[in-house]
BALOBA-1460 file (C-alpha; in Angstrom, 3 decimals):
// residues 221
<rec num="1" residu="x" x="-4.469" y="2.685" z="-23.521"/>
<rec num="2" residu="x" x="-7.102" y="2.634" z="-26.274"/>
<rec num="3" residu="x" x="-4.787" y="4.131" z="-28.288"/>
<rec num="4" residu="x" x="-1.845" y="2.286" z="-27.892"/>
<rec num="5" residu="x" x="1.249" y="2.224" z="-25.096"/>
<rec num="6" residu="x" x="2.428" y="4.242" z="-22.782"/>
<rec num="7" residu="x" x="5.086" y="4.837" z="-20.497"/>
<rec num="8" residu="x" x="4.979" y="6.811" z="-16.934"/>
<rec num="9" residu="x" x="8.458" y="7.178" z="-15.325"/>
<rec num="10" residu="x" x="7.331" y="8.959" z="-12.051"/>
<rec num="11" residu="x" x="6.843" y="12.317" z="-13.015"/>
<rec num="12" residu="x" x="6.096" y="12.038" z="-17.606"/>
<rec num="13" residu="x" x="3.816" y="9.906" z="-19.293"/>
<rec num="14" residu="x" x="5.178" y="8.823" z="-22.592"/>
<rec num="15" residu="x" x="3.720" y="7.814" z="-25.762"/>
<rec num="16" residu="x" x="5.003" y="4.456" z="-28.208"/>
<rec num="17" residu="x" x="2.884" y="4.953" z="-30.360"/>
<rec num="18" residu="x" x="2.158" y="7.132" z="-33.851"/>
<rec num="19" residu="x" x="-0.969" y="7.523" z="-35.730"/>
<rec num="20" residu="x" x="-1.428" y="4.573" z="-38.302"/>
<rec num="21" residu="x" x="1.325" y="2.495" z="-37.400"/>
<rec num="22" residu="x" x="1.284" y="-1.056" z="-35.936"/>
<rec num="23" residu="x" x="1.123" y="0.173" z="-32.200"/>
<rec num="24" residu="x" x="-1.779" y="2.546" z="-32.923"/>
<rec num="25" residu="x" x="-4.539" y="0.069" z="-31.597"/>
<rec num="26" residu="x" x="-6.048" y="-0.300" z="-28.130"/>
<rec num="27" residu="x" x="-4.764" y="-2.390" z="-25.210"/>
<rec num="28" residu="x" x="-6.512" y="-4.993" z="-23.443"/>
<rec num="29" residu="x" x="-3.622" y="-6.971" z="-21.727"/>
<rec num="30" residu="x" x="0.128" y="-6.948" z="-21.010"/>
<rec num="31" residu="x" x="3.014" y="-9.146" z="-20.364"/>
<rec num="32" residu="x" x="7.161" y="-8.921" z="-19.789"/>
<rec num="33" residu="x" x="9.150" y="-11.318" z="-21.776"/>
<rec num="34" residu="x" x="12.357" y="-11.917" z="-21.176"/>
<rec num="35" residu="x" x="13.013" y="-8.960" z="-20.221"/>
<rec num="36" residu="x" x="13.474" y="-7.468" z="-23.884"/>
<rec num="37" residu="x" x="9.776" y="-7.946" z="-24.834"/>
<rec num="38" residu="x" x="6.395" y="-7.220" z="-24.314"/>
<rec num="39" residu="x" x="3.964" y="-9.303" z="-25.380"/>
<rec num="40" residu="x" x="0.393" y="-7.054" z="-26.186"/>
<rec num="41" residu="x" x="-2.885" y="-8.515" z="-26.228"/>
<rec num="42" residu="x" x="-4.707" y="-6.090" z="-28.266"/>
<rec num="43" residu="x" x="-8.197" y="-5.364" z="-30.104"/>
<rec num="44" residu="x" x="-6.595" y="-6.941" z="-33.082"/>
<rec num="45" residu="x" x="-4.497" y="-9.970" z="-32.037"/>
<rec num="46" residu="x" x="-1.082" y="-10.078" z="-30.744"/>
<rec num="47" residu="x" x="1.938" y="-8.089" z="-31.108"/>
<rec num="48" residu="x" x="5.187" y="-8.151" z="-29.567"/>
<rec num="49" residu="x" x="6.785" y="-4.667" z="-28.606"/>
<rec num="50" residu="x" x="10.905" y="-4.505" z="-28.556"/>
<rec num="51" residu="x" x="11.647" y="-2.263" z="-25.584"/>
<rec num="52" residu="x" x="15.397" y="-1.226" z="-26.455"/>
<rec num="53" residu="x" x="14.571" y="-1.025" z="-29.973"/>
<rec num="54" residu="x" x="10.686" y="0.322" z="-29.243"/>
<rec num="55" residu="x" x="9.814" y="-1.237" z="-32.146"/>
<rec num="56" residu="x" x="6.696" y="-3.640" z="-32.950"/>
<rec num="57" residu="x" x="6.456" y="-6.983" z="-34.501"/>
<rec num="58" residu="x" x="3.266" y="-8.973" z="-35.534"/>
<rec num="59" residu="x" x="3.836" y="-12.722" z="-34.632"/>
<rec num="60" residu="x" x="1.991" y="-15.489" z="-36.733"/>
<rec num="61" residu="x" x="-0.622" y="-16.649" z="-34.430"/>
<rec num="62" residu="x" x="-3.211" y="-16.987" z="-36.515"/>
<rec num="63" residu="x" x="-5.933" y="-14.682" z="-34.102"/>
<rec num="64" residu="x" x="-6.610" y="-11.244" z="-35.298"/>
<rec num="65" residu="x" x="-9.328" y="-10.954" z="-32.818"/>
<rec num="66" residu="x" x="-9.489" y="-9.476" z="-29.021"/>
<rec num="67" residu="x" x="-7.243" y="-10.633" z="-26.785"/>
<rec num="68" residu="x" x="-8.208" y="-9.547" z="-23.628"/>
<rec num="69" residu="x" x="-6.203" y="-11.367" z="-20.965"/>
<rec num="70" residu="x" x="-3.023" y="-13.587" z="-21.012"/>
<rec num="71" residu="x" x="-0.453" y="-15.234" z="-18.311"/>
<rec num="72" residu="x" x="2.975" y="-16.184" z="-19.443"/>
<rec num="73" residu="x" x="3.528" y="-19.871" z="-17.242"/>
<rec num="74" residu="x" x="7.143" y="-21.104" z="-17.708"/>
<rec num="75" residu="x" x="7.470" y="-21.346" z="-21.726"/>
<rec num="76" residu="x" x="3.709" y="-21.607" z="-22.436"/>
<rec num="77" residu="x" x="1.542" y="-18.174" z="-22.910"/>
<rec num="78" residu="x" x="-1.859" y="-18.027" z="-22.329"/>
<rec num="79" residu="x" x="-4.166" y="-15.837" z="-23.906"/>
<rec num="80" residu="x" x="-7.756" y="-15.549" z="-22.837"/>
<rec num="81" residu="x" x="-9.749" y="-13.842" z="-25.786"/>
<rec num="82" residu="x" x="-13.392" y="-13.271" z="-27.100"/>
<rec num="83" residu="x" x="-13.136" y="-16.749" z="-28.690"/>
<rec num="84" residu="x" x="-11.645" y="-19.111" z="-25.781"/>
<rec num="85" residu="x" x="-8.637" y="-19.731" z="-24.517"/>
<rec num="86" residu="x" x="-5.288" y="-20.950" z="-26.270"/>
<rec num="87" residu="x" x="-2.320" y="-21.378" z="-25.817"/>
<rec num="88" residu="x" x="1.414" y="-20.715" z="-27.365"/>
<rec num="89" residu="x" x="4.973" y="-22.169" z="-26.930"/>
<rec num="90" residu="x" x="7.497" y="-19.191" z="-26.297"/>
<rec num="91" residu="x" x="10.756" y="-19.719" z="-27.691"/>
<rec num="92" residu="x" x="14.071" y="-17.591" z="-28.792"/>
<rec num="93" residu="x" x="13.475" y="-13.644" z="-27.711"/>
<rec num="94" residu="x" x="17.175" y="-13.471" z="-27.117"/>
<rec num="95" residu="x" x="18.569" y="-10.340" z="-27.600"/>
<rec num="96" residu="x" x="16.691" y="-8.433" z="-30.190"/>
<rec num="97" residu="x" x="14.876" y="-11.176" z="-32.265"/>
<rec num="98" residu="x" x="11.826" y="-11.806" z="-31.240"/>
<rec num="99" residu="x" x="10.081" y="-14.604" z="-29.996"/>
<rec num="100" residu="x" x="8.709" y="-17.111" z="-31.583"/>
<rec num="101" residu="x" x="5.264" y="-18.462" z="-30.975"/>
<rec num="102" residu="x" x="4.063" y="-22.628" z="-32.303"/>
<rec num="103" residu="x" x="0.153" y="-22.993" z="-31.309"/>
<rec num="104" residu="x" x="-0.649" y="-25.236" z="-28.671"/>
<rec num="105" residu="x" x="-4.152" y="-26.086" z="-28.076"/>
<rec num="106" residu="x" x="-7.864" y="-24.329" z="-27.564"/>
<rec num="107" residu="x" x="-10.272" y="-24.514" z="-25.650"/>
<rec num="108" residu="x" x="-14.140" y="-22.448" z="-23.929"/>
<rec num="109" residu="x" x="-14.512" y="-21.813" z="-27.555"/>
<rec num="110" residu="x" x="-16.789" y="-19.315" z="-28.396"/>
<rec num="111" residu="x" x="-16.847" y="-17.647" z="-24.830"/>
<rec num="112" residu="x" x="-15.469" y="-14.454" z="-23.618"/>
<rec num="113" residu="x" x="-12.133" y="-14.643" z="-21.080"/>
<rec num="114" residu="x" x="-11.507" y="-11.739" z="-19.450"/>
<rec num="115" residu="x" x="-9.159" y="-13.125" z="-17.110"/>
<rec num="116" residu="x" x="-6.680" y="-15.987" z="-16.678"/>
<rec num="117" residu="x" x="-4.676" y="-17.366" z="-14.014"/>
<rec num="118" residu="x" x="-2.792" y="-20.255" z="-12.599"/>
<rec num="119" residu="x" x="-3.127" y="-22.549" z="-9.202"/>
<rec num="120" residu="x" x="-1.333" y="-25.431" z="-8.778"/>
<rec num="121" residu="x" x="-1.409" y="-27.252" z="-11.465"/>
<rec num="122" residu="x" x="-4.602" y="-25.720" z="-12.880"/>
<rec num="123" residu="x" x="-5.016" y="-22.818" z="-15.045"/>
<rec num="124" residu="x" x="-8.728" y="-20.679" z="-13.998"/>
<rec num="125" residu="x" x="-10.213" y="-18.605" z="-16.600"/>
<rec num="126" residu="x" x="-13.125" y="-15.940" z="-15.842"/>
<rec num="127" residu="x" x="-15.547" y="-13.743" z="-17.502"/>
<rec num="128" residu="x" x="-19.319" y="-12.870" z="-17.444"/>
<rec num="129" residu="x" x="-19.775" y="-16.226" z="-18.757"/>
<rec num="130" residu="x" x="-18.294" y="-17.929" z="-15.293"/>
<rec num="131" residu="x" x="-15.206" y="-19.326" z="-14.005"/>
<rec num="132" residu="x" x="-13.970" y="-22.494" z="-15.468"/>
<rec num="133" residu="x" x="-10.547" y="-24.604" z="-14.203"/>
<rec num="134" residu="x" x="-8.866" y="-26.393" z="-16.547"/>
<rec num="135" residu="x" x="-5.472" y="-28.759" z="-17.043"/>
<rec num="136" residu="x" x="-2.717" y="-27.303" z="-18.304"/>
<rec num="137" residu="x" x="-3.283" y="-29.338" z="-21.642"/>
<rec num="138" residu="x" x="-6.871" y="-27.461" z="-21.965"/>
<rec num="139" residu="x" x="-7.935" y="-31.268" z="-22.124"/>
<rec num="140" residu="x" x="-10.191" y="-31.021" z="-19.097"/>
<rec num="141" residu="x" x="-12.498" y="-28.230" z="-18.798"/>
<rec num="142" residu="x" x="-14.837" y="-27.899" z="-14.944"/>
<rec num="143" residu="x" x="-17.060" y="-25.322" z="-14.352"/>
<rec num="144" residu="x" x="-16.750" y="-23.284" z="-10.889"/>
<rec num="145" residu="x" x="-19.768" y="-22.667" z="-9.057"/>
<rec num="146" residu="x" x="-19.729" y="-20.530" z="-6.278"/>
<rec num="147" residu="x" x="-22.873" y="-21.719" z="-4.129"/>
<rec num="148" residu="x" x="-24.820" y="-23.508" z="-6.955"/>
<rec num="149" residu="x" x="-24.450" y="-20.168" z="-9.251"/>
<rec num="150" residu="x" x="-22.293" y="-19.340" z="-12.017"/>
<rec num="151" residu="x" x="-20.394" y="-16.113" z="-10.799"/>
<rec num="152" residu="x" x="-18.928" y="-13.196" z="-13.028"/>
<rec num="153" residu="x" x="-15.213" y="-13.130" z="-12.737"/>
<rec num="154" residu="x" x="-13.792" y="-10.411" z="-14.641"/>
<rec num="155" residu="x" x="-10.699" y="-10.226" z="-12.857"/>
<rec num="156" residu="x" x="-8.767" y="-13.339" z="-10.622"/>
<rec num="157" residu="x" x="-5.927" y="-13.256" z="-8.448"/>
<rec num="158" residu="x" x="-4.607" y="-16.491" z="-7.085"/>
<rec num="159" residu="x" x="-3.174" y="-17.534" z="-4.117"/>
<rec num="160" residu="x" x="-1.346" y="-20.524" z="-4.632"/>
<rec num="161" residu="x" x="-0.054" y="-21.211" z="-0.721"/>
<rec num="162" residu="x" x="-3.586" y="-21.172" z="0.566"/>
<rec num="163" residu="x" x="-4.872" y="-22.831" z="-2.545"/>
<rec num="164" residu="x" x="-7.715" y="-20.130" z="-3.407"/>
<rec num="165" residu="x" x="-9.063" y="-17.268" z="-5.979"/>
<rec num="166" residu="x" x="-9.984" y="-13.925" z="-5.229"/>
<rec num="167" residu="x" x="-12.477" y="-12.306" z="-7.223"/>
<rec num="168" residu="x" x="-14.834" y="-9.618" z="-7.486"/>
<rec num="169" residu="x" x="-19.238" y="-10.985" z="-7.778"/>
<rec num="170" residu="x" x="-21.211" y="-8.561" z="-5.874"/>
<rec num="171" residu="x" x="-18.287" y="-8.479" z="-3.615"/>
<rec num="172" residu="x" x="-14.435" y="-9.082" z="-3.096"/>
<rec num="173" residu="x" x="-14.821" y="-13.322" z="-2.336"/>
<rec num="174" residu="x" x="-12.219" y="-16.061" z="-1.562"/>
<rec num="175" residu="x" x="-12.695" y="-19.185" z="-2.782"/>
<rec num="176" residu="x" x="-10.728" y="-22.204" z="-1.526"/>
<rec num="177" residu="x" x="-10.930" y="-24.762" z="-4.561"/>
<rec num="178" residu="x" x="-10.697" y="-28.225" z="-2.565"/>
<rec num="179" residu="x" x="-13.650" y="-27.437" z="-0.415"/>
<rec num="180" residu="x" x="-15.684" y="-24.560" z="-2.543"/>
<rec num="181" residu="x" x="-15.913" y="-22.891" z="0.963"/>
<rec num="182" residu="x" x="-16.324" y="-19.348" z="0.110"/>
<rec num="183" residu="x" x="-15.445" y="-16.022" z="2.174"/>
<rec num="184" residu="x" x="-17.484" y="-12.468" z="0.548"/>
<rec num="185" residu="x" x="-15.515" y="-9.473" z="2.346"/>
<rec num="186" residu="x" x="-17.737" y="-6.473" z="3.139"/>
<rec num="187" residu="x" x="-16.282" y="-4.362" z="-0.492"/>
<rec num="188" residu="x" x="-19.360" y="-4.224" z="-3.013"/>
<rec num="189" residu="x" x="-18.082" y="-4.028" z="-6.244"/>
<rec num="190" residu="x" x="-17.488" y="-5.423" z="-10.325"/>
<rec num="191" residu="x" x="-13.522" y="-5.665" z="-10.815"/>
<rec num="192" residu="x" x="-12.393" y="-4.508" z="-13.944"/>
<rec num="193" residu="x" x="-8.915" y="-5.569" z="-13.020"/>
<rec num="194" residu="x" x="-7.127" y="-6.624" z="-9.802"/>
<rec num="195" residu="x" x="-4.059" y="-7.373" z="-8.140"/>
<rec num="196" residu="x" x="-2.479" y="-7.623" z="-4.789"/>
<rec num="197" residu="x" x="-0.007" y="-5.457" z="-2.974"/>
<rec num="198" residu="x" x="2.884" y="-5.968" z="-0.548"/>
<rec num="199" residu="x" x="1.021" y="-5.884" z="2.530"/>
<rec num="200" residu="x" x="-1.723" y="-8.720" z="1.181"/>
<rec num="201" residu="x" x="-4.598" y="-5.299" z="0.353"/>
<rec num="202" residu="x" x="-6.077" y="-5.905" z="-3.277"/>
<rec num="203" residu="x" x="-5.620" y="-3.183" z="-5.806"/>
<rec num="204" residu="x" x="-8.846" y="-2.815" z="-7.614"/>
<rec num="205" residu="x" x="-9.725" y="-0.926" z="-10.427"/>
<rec num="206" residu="x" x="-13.582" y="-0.796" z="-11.282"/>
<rec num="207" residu="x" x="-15.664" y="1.787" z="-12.878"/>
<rec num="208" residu="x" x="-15.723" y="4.337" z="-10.370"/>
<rec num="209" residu="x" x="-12.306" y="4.488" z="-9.699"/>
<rec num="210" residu="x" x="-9.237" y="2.523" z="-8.257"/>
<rec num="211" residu="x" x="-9.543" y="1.221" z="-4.647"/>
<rec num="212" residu="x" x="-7.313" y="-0.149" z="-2.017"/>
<rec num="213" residu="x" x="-9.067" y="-3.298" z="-0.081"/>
<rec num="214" residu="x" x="-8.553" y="-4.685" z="3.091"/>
<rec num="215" residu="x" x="-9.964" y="-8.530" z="2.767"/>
<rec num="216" residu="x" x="-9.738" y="-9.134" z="6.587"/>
<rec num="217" residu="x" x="-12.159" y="-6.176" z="6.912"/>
<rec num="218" residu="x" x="-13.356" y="-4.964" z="3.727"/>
<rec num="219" residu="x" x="-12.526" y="-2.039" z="4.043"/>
<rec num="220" residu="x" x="-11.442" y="-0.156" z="1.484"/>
<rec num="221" residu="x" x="-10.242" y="3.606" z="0.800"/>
């Protein structure tokens, strides 16, 4: 939340977090680590959240600015933030220590990721400033257009068997990444955040409300 985490079991919502403390500071992103962990991308940087111990640490990562997005891939994290993209080796977070975090590389300096993902071998990052595909390295950086025009990707889901991104431009669209083929279901809407369900509907959060999307149809309830 923007004032820290929270915790919903079914039928409570639960605070960790108190006034002043490290946790008191809004949430952009989340991931599970090793099951003891959760790694917090946050308006000031990154922290790392013990779950048995609910206690917080603040790893040396040198950021202390927004980190809006991240995907853990294998031991490499990902974090998409207000200033590029970089990335982290994860190692330890056994038991209760927690992990430990060597930089890795940078790259889209300067622009705003809201989103990042993985296909293939590829890692796509999104924002208002575009999509963009890039090695896993960050050596080699492509821009994506979707028919000639840079498209605002705020949220991505991938679908690695069919080798394609959803995302949400003036419209839910698939995009197959060999051909650049593109598929615009009948939902109008900005994503804010997305993600897909059991039975292949997207889950989409945007700012007037959460909806449930059909992409064979569009339609959405």
């Amino acid at each position: 939340t923007n004032k820290g985490l929270c915790r919903y079991d079914g039928y409570n919502i639960h605070t960790h977090y108190r006034n002043g403390v490290l946790g008191n500071v809004q949430i952009h992103s989340m991931s599970i680590y090793n099951e003891n962990f959760l790694l917090l991308g946050t308006e000031n940087g990154l922290l790392v959240y013990n779950i048995r111990k609910d206690e917080y640490y603040a790893p040396r990562t040198g950021l202390s600015c927004i980190i809006r997005s991240m995907f853990i891939d294998g031991g490499t994290l990902i974090l998409g933030t207000v200033q590029g993209l970089y990335t982290y080796v994860l190692s330890g977070g056994d038991n209760d220590e927690p992990p430990v975090l060597t930089a890795g590389a940078h790259a889209l300096s300067g622009k705003d990721i809201y989103t990042v993902t993985r296909v293939k071998e590829r890692y796509i990052a999104g924002g208002f400033i575009g999509m963009f595909s890039l090695s896993k390295g960050l050596k080699e950086v492509e821009s994506i257009l979707v028919n000639g025009q840079t498209p605002n990707a705020n949220a991505i889901v991938a679908d690695e068997e069919s080798n394609c991104i959803w995302f949400c431009h003036r419209g839910l669209t698939r995009y197959h990444i060999p051909s650049g083929e593109t598929t615009r279901t009948a939902f109008m809407g900005s994503a804010k955040t997305m993600a897909r369900d059991y039975d292949g509907n997207f889950i989409i959060g945007t700012d007037f409300g959460l909806f449930c999307v059909d992409p064979e149809t569009g339609s959405s309830r």
